[in-house]
C-alpha positions in Angstrom: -6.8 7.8 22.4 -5.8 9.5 25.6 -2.0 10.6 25.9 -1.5 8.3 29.0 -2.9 5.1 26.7 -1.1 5.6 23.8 2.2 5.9 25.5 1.9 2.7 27.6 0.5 0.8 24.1 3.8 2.5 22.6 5.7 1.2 25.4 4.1 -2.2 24.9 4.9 -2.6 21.4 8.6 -1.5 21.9 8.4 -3.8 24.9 7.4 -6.6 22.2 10.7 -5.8 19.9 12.8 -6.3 22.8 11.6 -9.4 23.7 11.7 -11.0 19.9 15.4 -9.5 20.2 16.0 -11.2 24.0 14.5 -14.7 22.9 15.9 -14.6 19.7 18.4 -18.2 20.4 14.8 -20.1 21.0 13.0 -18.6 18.9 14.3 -18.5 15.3 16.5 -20.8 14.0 20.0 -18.7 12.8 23.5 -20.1 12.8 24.6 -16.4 12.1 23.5 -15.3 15.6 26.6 -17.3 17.2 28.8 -16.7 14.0 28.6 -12.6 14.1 29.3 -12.8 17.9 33.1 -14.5 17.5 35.5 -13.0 15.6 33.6 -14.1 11.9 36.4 -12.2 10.1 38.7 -15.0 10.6 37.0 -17.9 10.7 34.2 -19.6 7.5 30.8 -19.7 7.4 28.8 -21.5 9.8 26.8 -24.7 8.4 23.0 -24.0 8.1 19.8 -24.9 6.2 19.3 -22.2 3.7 15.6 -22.8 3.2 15.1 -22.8 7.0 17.4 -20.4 7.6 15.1 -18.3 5.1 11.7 -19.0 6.6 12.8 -18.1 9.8 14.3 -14.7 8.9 11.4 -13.9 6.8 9.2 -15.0 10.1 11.4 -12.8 12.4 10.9 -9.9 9.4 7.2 -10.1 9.5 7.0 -9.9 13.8 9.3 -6.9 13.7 7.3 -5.2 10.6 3.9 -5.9 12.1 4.6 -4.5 15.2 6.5 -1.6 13.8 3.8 -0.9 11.9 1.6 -0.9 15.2 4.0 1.3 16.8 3.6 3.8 13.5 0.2 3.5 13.6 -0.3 4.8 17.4 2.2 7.3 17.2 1.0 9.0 13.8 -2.8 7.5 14.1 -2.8 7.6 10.0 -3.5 5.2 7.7 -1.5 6.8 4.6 1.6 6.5 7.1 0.9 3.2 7.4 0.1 2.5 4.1 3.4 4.1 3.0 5.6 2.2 5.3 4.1 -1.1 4.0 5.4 -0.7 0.4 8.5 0.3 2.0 8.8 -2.6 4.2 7.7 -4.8 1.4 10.4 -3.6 -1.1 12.7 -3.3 1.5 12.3 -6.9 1.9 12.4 -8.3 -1.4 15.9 -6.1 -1.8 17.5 -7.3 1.5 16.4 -11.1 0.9 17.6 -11.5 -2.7 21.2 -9.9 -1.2 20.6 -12.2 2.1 20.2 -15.6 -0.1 23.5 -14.6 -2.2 25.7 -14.3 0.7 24.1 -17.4 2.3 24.5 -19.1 -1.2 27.8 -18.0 -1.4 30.1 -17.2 1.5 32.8 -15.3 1.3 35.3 -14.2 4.0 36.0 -10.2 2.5 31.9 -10.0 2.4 31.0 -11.0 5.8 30.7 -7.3 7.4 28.7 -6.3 4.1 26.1 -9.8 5.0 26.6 -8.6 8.7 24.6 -5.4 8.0 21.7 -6.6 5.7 20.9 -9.5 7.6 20.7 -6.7 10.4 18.5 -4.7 8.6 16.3 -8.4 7.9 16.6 -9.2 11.6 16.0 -5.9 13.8 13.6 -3.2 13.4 15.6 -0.6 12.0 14.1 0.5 9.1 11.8 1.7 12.3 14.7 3.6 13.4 14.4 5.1 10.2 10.8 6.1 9.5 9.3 7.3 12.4 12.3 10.3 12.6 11.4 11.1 9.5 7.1 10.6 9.3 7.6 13.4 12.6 9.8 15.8 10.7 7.0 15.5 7.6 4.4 16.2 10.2 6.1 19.0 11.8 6.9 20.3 8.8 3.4 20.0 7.3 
């Protein structure tokens, strides 16, 4: 792939989290979004569907992983990279749901900034943020 392509597909793909993240109030259904944007210290949980509530973060999980992967995928061009950061991804997930569906279960005002930050890591790409510094120090390293 020529250096010019692959940074414009990079760009795309990056292009592609931002816009998950922009249309994220008609996209996905998530009570949270509006709850973590007021002052959610002080106030109780918002009401929501927990089964929906669940399929749609796992949906908005898989986008972001599929395209992260891409993005992995074009800047590494290796399929053991990619095959890595699936098992990550995938045990990531089944760690960060199981905490998810116990703080959506069970609400409780001193655990809301600890909720705040794994539904983050459920909702955005940064485990991302997180594996691509670290595949390029391997490779420079290597």
């Amino acid at each position: 792939m020529h250096k010019w392509s692959k940074y414009i597909f990079v760009f795309v793909l990056i292009l592609l989290l931002a816009l998950i993240r922009y249309f994220e109030d008609y996209l996905f259904y998530d009570p949270y979004l509006q709850f973590f944007e007021n002052d959610y210290l002080y106030i109780d949980s918002p009401r929501r569907e927990a089964l929906k509530l669940t399929l749609f973060t796992t949906l908005r999980y898989v986008l972001n992983t599929v395209i992260s992967l891409g993005i992995l995928y074009v800047v590494f061009k290796d399929k053991s990279v990619v095959k890595f950061s699936v098992i990550i991804y995938g045990i990531a997930y089944l760690f960060l749901l199981a905490a998810f569906l116990y703080f959506v279960i069970n609400p409780k005002q001193e655990e809301y900034y600890l909720f705040f930050n794994i539904r983050r890591f459920l909702i955005q790409p940064l485990i991302l943020v997180v594996l691509l510094p670290a595949f390029y120090y391997n490779k420079i390293r290597r």
